[in-house]
MARTINU-872642 format. One line per 10 residues: number of its first residue (from 1); for each residue x, z, y of N, C-alpha, C. Coordinates in steps of 0.1 Angstrom, whole numbers, always signed. Layout:
N
NUM	X Z Y X Z Y X Z Y ~ ... .
end
This chain:
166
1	+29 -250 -489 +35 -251 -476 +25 -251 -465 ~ +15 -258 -464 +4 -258 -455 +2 -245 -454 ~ -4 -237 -462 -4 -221 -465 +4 -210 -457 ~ +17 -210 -453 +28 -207 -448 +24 -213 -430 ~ +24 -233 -430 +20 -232 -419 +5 -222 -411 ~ -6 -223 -419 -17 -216 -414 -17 -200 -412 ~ -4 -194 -422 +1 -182 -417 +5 -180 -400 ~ +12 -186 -399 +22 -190 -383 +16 -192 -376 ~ +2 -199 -379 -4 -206 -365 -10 -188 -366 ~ -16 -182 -373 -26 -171 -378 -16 -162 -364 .
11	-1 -159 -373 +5 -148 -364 +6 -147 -347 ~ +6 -167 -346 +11 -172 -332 -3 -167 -326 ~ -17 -169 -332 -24 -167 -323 -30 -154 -318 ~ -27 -143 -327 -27 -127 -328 -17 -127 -316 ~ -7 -130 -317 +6 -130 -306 -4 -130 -292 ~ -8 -144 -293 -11 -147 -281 -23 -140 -276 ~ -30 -138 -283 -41 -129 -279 -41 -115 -279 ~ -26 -111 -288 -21 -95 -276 -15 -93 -265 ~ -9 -105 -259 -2 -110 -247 -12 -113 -240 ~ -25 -119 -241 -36 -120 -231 -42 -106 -226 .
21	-46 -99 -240 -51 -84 -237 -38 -79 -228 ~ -27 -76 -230 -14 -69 -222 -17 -73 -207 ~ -23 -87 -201 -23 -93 -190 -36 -87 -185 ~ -45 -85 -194 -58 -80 -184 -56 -66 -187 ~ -49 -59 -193 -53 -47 -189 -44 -38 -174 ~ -35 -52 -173 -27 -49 -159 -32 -41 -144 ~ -41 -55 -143 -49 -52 -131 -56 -39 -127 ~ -63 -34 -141 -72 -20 -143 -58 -14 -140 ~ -51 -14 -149 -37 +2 -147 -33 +3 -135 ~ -28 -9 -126 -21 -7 -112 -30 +0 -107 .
31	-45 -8 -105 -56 -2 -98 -60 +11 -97 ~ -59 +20 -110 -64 +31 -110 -51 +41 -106 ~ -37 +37 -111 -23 +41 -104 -24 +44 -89 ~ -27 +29 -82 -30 +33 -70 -36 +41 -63 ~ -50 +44 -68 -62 +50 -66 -58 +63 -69 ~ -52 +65 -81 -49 +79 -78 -38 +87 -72 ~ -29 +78 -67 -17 +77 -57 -24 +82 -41 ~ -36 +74 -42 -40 +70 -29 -50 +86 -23 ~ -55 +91 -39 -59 +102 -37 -53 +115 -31 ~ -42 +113 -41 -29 +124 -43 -27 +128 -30 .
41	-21 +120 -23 -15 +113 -11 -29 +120 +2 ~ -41 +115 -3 -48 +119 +11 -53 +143 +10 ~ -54 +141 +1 -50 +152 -6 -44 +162 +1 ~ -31 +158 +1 -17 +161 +5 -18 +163 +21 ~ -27 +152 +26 -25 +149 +41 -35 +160 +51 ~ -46 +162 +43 -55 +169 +47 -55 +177 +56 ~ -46 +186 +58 -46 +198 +69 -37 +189 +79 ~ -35 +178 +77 -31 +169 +90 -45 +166 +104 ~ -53 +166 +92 -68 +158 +95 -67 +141 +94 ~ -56 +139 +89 -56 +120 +85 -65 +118 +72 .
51	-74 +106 +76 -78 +99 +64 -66 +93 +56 ~ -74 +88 +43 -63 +75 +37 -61 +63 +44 ~ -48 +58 +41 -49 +43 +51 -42 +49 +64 ~ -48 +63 +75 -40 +63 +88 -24 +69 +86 ~ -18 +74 +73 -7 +79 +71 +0 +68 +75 ~ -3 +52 +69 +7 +43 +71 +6 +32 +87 ~ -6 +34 +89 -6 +33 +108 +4 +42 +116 ~ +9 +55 +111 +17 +64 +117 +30 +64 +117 ~ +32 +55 +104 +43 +56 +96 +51 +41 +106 ~ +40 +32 +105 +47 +19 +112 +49 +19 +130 .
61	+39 +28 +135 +44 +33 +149 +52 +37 +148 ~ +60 +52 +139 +66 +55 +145 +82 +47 +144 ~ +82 +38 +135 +92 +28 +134 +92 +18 +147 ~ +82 +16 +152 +78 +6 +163 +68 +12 +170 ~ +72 +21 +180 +56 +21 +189 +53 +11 +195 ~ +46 +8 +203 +34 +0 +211 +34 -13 +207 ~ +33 -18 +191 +25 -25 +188 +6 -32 +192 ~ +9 -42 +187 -8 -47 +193 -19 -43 +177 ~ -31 -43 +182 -38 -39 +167 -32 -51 +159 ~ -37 -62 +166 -34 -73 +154 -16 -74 +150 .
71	-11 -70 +153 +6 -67 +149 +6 -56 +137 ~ -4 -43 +141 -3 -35 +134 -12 -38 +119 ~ -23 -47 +122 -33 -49 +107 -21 -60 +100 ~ -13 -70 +107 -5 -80 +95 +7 -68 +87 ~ +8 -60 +99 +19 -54 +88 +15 -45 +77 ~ +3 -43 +76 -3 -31 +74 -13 -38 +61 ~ -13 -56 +66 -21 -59 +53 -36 -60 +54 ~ -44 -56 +61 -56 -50 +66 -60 -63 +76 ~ -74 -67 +76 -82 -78 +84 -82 -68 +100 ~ -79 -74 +111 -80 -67 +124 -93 -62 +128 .
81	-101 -65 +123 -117 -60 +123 -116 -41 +119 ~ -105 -43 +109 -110 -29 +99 -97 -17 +111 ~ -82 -26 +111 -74 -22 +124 -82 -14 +135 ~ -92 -24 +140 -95 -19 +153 -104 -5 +154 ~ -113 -7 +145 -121 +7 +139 -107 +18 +139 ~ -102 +15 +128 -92 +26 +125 -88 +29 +140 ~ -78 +23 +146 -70 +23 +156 -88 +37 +167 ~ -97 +29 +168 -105 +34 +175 -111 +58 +166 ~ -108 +54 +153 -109 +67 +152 -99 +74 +152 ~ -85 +67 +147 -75 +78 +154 -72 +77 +168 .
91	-77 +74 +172 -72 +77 +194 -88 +87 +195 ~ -97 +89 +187 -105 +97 +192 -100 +112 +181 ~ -92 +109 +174 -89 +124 +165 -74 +124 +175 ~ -70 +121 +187 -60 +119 +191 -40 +117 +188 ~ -45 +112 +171 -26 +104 +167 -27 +95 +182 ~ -30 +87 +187 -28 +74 +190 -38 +71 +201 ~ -32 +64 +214 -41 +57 +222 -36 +45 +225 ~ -44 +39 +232 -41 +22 +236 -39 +22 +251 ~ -27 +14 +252 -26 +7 +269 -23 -4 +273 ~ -24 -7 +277 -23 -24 +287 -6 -22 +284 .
101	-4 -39 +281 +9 -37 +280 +14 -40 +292 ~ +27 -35 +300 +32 -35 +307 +38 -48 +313 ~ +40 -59 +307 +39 -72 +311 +36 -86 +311 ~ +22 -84 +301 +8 -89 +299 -4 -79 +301 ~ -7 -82 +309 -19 -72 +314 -35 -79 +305 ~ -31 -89 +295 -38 -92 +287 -35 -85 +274 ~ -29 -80 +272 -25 -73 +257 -26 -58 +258 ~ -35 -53 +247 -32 -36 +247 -27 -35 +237 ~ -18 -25 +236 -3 -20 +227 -8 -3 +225 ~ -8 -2 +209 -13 +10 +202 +4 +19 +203 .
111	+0 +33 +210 +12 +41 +206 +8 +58 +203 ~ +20 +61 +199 +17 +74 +190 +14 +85 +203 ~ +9 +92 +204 +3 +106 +209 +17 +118 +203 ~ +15 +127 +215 +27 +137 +209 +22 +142 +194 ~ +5 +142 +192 +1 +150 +185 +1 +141 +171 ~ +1 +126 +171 +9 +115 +164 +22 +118 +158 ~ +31 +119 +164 +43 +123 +168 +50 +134 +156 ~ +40 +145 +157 +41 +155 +153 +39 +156 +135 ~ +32 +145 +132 +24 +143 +118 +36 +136 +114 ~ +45 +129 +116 +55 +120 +112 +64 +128 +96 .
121	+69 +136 +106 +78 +145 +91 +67 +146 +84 ~ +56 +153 +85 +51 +161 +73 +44 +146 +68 ~ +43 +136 +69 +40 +124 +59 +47 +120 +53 ~ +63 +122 +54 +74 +126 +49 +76 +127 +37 ~ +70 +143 +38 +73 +148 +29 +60 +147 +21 ~ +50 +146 +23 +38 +145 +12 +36 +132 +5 ~ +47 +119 +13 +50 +111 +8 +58 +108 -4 ~ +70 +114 +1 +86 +123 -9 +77 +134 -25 ~ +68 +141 -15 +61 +152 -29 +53 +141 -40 ~ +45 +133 -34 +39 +126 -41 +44 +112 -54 .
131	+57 +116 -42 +63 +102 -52 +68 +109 -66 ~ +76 +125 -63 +82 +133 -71 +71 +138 -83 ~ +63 +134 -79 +52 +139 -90 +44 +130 -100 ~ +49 +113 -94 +42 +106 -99 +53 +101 -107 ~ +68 +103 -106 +80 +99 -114 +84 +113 -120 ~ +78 +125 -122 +81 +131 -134 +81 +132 -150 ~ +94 +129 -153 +97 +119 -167 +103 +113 -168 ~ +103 +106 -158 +111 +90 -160 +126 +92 -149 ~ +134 +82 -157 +143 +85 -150 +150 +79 -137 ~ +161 +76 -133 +161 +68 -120 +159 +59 -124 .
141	+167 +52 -135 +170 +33 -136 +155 +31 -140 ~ +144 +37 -144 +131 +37 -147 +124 +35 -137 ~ +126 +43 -128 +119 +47 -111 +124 +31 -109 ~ +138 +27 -107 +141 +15 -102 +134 +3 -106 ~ +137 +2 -118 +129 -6 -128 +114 -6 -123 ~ +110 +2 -120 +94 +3 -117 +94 -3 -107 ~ +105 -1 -93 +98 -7 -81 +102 -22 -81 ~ +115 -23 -88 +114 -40 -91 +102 -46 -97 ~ +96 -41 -104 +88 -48 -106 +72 -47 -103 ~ +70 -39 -91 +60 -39 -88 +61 -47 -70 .
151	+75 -43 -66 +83 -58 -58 +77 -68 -63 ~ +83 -74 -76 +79 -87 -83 +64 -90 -82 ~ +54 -80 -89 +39 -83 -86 +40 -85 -76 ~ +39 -79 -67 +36 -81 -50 +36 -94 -43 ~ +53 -95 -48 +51 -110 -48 +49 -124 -55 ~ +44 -118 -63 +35 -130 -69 +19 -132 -64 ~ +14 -120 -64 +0 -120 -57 +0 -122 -42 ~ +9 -123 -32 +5 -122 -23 +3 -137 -12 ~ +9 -149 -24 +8 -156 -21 -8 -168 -22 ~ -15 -154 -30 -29 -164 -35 -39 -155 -26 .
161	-31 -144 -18 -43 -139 -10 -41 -150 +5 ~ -33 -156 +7 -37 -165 +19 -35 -157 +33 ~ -31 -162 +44 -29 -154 +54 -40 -152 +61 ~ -53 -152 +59 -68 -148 +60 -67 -129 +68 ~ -58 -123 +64 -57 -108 +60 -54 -105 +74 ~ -42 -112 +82 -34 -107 +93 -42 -113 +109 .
end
């Protein structure tokens, strides 16, 4: 009988120590998913002249123009230090310039350029091509299934990064 229990404990701990490995090899998978998403994606963007990272500064103007940098780095995720850079190399590749807001003459508000403007659809679509290429195989309720649960990570992690970010 002992025998049988030292079986159990044997299986339980194989169990649990393929459920630890399943847990660390998470982080690497999303990571490199991303990364190659992120590539795909700038790839794609190229003959825009957008880096990675400025598709979704474009993406949230044009939902909201005249945002402030620091409005645009919380939504965006990004410390305002790295915002302001960016913001400063696309207004010199001209998506985007900055102006005094119109009734605080203490705030400048980031907005899109016609030539901003103009980049909107086609991130669109390299957005739309990207996604179609990274879900070939799988099916909708799979696609769904995926974004529930990368929803779910998101929000589990985002509470141990601290509002440091915005």
């Amino acid at each position: 009988m002992s025998k049988k229990k030292g079986d159990k404990k044997g299986k339980s701990g194989k169990k649990k120590a393929a459920e630890a490995s399943l847990v660390a090899d998470l982080a690497p998978a999303i990571t490199q998913a991303a990364r190659s998403m992120r590539t795909l994606l700038s790839r794609s963007l190229g003959e825009t002249g957008l880096y990675a990272g400025q598709d979704g500064v474009i993406l949230t103007l044009a939902e909201e123009d005249g945002l402030t940098p620091g409005q645009l780095a919380a939504r965006l995720g990004v410390k305002a230090p790295t915002m302001t850079r960016t913001i400063g190399r696309m207004e010199a590749q001209g998506f985007l310039e900055r102006r005094a807001d119109g009734t605080d003459g203490r705030l400048t508000k980031v907005h899109l350029t016609e030539t901003g403007l103009k980049t909107v659809d086609q991130i669109g679509r390299s957005v739309a091509d990207c996604g179609a290429l990274a879900a070939k195989g799988l099916t909708d309720k799979e696609v769904r299934t995926l974004l529930k649960l990368l929803k779910a990570i998101e929000n589990n992690v985002q509470p141990a990064l601290g509002n440091d970010d915005s």
